[in-house]
C-alpha positions as semicolon CSV with decimal commas, in nm:
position;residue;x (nm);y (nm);z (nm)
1;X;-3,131;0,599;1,488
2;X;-3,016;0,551;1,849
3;X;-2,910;0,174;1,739
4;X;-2,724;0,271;1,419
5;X;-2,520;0,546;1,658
6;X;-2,383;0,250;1,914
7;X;-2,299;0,050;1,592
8;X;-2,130;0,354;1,450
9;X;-1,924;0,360;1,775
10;X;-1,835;0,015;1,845
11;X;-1,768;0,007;1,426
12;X;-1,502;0,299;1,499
13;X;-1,315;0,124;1,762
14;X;-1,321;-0,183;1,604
15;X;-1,179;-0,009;1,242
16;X;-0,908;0,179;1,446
17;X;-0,802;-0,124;1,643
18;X;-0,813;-0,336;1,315
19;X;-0,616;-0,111;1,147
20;X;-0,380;-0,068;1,447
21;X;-0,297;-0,454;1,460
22;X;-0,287;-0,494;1,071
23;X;-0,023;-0,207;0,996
24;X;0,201;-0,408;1,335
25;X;0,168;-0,715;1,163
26;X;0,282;-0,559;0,813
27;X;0,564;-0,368;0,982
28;X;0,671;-0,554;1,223
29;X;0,863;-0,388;1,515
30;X;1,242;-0,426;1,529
31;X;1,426;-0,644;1,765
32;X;1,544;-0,340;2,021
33;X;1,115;-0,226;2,010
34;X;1,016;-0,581;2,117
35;X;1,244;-0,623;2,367
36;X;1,152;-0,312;2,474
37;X;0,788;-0,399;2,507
38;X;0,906;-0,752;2,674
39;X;1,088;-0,543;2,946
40;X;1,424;-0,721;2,850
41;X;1,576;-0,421;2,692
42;X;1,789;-0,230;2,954
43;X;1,588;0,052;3,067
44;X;1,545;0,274;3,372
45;X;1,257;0,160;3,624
46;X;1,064;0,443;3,486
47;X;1,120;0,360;3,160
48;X;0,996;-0,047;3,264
49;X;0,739;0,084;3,434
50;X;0,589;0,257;3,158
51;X;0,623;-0,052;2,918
52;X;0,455;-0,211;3,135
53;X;0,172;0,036;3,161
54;X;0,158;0,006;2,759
55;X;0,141;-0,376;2,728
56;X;-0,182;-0,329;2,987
57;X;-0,311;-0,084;2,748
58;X;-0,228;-0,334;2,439
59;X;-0,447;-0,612;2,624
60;X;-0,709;-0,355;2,662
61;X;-0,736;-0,269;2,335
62;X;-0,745;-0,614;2,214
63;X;-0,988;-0,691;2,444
64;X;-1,182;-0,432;2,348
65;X;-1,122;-0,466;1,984
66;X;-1,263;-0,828;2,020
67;X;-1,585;-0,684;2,210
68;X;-1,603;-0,424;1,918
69;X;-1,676;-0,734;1,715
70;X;-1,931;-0,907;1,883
71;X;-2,126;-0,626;1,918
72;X;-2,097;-0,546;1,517
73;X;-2,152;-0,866;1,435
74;X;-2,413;-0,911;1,653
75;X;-2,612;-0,630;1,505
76;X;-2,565;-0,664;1,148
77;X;-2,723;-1,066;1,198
78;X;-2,975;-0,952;1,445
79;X;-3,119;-0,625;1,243
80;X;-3,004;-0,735;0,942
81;X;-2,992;-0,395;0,785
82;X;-2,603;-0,325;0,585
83;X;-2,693;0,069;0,608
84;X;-2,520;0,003;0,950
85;X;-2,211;0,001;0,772
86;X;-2,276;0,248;0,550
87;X;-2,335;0,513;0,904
88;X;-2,012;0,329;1,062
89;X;-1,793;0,361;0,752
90;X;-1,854;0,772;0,724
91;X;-1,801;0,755;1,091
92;X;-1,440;0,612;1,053
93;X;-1,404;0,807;0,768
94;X;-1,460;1,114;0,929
95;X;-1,346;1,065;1,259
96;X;-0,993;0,943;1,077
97;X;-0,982;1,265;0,889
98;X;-1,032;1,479;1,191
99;X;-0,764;1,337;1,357
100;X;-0,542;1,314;1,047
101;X;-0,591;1,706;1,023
102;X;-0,504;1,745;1,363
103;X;-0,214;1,487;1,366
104;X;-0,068;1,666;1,037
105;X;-0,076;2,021;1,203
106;X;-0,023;1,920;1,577
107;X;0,100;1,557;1,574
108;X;0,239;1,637;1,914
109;X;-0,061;1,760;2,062
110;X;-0,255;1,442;1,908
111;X;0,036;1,252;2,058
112;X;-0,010;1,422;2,439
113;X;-0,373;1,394;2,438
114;X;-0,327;1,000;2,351
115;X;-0,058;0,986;2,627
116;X;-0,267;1,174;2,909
117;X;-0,624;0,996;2,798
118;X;-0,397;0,618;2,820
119;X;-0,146;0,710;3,022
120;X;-0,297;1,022;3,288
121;X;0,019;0,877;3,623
122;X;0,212;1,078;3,387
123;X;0,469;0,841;3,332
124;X;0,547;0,902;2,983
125;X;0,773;1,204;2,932
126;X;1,136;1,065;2,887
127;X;1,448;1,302;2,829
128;X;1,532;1,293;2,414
129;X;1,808;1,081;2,512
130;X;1,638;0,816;2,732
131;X;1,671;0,440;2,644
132;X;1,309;0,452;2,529
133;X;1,293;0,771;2,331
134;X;1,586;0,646;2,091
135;X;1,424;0,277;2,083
136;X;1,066;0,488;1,971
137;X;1,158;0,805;1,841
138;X;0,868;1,100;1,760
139;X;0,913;1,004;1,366
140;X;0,801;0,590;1,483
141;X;0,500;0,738;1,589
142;X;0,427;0,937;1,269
143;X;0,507;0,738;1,002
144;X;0,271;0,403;1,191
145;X;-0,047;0,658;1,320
146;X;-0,020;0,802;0,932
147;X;-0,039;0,406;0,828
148;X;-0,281;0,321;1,070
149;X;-0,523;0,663;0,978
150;X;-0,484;0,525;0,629
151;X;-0,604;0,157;0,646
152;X;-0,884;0,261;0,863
153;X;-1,041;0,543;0,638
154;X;-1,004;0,300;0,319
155;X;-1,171;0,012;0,556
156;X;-1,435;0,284;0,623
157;X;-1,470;0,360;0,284
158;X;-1,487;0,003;0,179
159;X;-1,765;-0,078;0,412
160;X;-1,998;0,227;0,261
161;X;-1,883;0,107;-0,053
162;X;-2,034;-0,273;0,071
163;X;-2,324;-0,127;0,201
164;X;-2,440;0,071;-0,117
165;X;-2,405;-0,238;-0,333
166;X;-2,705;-0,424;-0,439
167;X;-2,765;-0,797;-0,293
């Protein structure tokens, strides 16, 4: 059980941070956004600062995201056993409900605890009118974690659906 857990973990992040990079590279951002993340959009230092904190979170998350998948793949060809996905897919399925409950009733509380967990200097509270708060307004970050919480609990559902099917 202990080894179906860690894949059901690892399986999460790597479902969420799937999901993440798919629904960027269907909606891509516009020009202002990736100058913004390229530091080339005419910010204050704070604002800079915290792009830059971002794009080392990015990396992070594709880093991990590309760990996430060695160690799935690694278990489904060592144990050979597709109920793995079957636990990891409910996981993601679950999880991504939870949070799309929360994120429909609280999206700014979802939205702080992402900030402080990511971000805990503190350097991401702009004023409404900041360079950065216009370039990614509130609604941005709605409309892509709704996407994102989408993909990922049909990917979930897909790989129970995969691992109930007869070979």
């Amino acid at each position: 059980m202990k080894k179906k857990i860690i894949f059901s973990v690892f399986f999460l992040i790597l479902i969420l941070l799937f999901a993440y990079k798919a629904i960027f590279w269907v909606n891509p951002l516009i020009e202002d956004q990736k100058m913004a993340l390229d530091g080339t959009l005419n910010m204050s230092i704070s604002e800079m600062e915290h792009m830059e904190d971002v794009n080392s979170v990015l990396f992070g998350f594709d880093v991990l995201m590309y760990l996430s998948l060695l160690v799935v793949t690694g278990m489904l060809t060592f144990y050979k056993d597709i109920s793995y996905l079957r636990y990891g897919g409910i996981t993601v399925m679950a999880v991504v409900v939870m949070l799309g409950v929360l994120s429909l009733f609280s999206f700014d509380t979802v939205f702080s605890w992402f900030h402080l967990v990511f971000f805990p200097q503190g350097n991401w509270q702009f004023a409404a009118d900041s360079v950065l708060i216009t370039t990614f307004p509130l609604e941005f970050f709605v409309e892509m974690s709704k996407r994102i919480f989408l993909f990922a609990f049909v990917l979930g559902g897909a790989s129970v659906g995969i691992s109930l099917k007869k070979w």
